[in-house]
N, C-alpha and C positions, 0 to 999 in steps of 0.2 A: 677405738681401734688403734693398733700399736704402730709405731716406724712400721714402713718396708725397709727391710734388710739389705743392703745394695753390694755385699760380697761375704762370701762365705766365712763363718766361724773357722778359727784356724786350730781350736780343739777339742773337737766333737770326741765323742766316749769311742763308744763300743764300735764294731766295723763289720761284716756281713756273715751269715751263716753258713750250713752245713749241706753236701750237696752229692745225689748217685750219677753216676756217667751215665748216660743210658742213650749214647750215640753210636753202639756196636750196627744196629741196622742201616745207620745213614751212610757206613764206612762200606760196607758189601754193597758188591755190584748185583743189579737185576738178572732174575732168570730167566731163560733164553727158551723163545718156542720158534718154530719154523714157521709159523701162520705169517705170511704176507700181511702187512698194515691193510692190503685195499680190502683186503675180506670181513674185514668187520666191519660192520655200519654204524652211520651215527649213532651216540651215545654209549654205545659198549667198547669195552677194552679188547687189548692186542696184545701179541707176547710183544717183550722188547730181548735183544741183544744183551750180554757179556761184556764187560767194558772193566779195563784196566783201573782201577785207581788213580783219581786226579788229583794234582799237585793241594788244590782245597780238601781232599778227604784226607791226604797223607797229613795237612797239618791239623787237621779236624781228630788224627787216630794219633798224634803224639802233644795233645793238648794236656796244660796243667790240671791235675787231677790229685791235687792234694794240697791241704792251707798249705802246712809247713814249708811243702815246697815254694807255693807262691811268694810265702814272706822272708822266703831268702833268698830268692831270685834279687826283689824289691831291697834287701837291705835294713829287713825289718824284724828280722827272727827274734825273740826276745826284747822286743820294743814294751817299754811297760803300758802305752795305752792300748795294746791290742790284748786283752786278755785272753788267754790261751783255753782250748775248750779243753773240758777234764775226758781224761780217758773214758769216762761211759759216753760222753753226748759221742767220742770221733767211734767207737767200739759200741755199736747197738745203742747210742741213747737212743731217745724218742723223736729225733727228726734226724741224724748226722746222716744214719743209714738210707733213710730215703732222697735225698737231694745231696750228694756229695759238691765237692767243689768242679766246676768246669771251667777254666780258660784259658782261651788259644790265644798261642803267642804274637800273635798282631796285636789281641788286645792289651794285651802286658808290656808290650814295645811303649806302648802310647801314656802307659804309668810313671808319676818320677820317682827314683827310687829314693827311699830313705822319708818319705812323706807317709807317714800314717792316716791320712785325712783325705789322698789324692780320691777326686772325686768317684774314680772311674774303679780303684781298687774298692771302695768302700760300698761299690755295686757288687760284686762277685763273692766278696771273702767272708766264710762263711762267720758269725756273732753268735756267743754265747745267748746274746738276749732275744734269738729265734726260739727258746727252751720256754720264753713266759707264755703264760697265759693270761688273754688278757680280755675279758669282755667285748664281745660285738666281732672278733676275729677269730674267724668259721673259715672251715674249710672247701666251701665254696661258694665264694663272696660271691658271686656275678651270675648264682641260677644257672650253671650248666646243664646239671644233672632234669632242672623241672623242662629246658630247652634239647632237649634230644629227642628229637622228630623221629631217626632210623639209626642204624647202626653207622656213628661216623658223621652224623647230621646234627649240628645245632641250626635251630628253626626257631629264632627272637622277635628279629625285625621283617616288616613286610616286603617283599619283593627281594629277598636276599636270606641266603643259606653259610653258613660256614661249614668247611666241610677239615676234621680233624683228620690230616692228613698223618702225623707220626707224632710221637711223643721226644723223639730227642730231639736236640738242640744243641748249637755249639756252644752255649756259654749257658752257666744257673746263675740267673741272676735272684738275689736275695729275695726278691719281696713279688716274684710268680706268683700269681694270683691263680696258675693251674698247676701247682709247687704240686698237689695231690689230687690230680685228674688222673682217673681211671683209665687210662691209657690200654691198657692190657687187654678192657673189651672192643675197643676200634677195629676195622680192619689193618690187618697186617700185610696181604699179598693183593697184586694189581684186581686178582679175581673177585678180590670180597667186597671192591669199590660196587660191583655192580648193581647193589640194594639201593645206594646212594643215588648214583646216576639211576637210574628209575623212578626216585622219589622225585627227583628233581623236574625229570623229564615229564610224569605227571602234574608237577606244579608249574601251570604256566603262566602264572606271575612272577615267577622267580624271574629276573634279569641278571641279575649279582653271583656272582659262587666265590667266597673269600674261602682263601687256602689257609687254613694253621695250623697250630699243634700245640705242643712244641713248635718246630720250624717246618714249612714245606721246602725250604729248600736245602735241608739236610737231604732231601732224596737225589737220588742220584738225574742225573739228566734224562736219561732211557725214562724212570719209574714217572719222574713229573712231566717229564713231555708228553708220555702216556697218558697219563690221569689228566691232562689240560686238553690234549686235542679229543679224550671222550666229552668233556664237559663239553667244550668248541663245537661239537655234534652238533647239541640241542638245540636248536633252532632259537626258542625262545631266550635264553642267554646273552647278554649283552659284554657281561664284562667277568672277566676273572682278578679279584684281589689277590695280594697275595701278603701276608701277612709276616715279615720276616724282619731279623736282627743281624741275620748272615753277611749283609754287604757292610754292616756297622764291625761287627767282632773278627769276621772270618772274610777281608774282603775279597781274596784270592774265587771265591763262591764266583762273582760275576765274568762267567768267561765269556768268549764267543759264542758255545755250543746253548746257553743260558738265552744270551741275546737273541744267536737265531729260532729258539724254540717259540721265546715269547713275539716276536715280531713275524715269525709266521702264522699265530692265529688268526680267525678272522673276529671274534671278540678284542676287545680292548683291554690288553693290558697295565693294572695299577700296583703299583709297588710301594708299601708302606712300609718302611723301614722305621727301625727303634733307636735313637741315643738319644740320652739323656744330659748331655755335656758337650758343651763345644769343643772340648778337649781331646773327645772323641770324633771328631770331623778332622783327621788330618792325615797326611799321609797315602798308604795306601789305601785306608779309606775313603778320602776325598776324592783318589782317582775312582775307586773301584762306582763313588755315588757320581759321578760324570760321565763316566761311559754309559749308565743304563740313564741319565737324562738325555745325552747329546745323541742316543740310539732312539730317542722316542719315547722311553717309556714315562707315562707318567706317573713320577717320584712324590712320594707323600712323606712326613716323619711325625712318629705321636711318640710323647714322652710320657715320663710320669713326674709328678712333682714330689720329692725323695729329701726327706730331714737332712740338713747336712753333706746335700750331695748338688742340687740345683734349686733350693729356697731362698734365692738370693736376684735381684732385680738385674744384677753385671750378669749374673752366671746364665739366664732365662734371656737375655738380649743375646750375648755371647754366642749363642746357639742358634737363635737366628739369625744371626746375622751371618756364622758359618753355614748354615743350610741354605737360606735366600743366594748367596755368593759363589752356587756352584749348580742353582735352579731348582734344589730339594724344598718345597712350600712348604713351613710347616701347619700340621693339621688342629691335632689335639694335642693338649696340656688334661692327663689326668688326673682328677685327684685321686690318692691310693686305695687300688680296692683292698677292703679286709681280710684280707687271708691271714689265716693261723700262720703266726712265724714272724710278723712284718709288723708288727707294730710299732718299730723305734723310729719304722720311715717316715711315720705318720706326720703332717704340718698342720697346725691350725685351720681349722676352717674356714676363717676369715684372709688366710695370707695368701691365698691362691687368688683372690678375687683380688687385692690389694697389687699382687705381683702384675698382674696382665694391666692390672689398669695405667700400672706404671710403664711398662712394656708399651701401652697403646700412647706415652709421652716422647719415646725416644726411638720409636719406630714403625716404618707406614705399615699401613693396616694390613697389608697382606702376609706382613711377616710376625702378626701375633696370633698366635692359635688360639682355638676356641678349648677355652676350660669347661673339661666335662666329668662325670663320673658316672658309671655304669654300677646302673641300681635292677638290682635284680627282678624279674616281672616287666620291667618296663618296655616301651614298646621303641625305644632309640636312644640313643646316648641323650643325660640329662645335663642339659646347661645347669652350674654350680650355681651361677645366679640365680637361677631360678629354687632350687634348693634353700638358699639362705634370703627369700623373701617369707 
């Protein structure tokens, strides 16, 4: 078994792909019905209200939406280790089209310019070497498509539903593992939730309803507070997930109107947010992930472990140590699922188990996450240890 790596290579190759906006619906406001909230009954929907554009949508609707742009924001344009994508892959290649570049400028704040390597650019920008193809990475690594219960329903694990709430997001992060989820058959309006919440409402094991997408909280306040207090109905419900990178990339996302929605249910609400860097814990970020712990809610963070980005024993404490220092636990450490596009992220097999075990030397146990990987068929996230026995 080789060294653990104890701080990031200072010159890694290639740096991240090619990516489509597709946060027009998260930017518009919901449609407005007259129907009184009380007239609906538990588990079905309600119209919601008309609502101005918040200061989070405004910077969610003038977010970087193009490399070139981004690498000259950065100080990077014509930097020779970023090889520049050829006019087919940015003009109709085979993936540039589908997954353009996405990121908003808090995330970009948090970048240092002039670093080709900085971990947090090497997440978003889109890489020539998403174009290989490369054995064993499919375009849907993690059995979505065999896990759709109803329209808008993944149905994996026992007592718990994920419900695809929207396909945008405020940032493409390279190595989305739903980089090419079928988005477009989900429900689109508050109304077509209803097949959902009936599935659920029938299944009364279900306690769990985890929100994602894309982002759930790309939706507007009105559209999610709607769609949480139909779940909230159902009796048998205990907890709504909520599966989101928003308070990480976009942290402006956590307002008041957010907190009071989620601390009005009578389910429990959990919030699992996404960074991959401690570098990314700061600022108004770090404010944005202490308002939603010092409100109650309880904060979760699951990473993924990324070539060249946090494969390193400082870089994976770092991050704990930024998230236990502001009350965010962290949960899971993934290893990368295979999606088409992502394979330069890939780490050894063996270095993820090597990484935590060093992690479980330099820090208490509750600030090491559990390394998992999500095998498709399976019946709950697979401990990696157990994999490589």
């Amino acid at each position: 078994m080789s060294s653990v790596p104890t701080s990031p290579a200072s010159n890694t190759a290639a740096v991240n792909s090619a990516a489509r906006a597709t946060t027009q619906a998260a930017v518009q406001p919901a449609t407005q019905s007259a129907a009184p909230e009380s007239a609906h009954p538990a588990g079905t929907l309600a119209g919601v209200g008309t609502t101005e554009p918040e200061r989070w949508q405004r910077q969610l609707a003038t977010a970087i939406r193009s490399r070139d742009t981004l690498l000259q924001r950065l100080g990077l344009a014509g930097h020779p280790q970023l090889v520049a994508l050829s006019a087919t892959e940015k003009n109709g290649g085979h993936a540039a089209d589908a997954f353009g570049t996405l990121v908003p400028e808090s995330f970009v704040r948090r970048m240092v310019p002039g670093d080709a390597c900085d971990p947090l650019l090497r997440q978003v920008l889109p890489d020539p070497a998403e174009q290989a193809v490369v054995d064993g990475f499919v375009s849907d690594p993690v059995g979505d498509a065999a896990a759709r219960a109803a329209q808008g329903v993944l149905h994996k694990y026992q007592g718990r539903v994920l419900l695809i709430t929207t396909g945008a997001c405020a940032v493409h992060c390279r190595y989305c593992f739903r980089r090419n989820y079928p988005y477009h058959a989900e429900p689109k309006r508050l109304a077509d939730w209803q097949p959902a919440l009936d599935y659920i409402a029938a299944s009364t094991d279900i306690s769990e309803v985890i929100l994602s997408g894309g982002d759930p909280l790309t939706l507007t306040d009105d559209r999610l507070g709607e769609l949480c207090r139909a779940i909230d109905g159902i009796a048998h419900v205990q907890r709504i997930r909520f599966h989101t990178r928003l308070p990480i990339v976009l942290p402006a996302r956590v307002t008041d109107e957010l907190l009071a929605c989620l601390l009005s249910l009578r389910v429990q609400p959990i919030m699992v947010v996404h960074a991959n860097h401690g570098q990314e814990i700061q600022a108004d970020c770090r404010e944005a992930l202490q308002r939603l712990v010092r409100s109650g809610v309880v904060t979760l963070n699951q990473a993924v472990l990324l070539a060249g980005i946090n494969d390193t024993v400082d870089a994976q404490v770092e991050l704990s140590e930024n998230l236990i220092n502001i009350g965010v636990m962290p949960y899971y450490l993934h290893q990368l699922d295979r999606v088409t596009g992502a394979a330069h992220f890939e780490t050894d097999s063996d270095l993820g188990l090597q990484l935590v075990d060093a992690m479980a030397e330099r820090l208490p146990g509750y600030a090491v996450p559990k390394l998992v990987k999500e095998v498709a068929g399976a019946h709950s996230k697979t401990p990696v240890e157990k994999l490589a026995r």
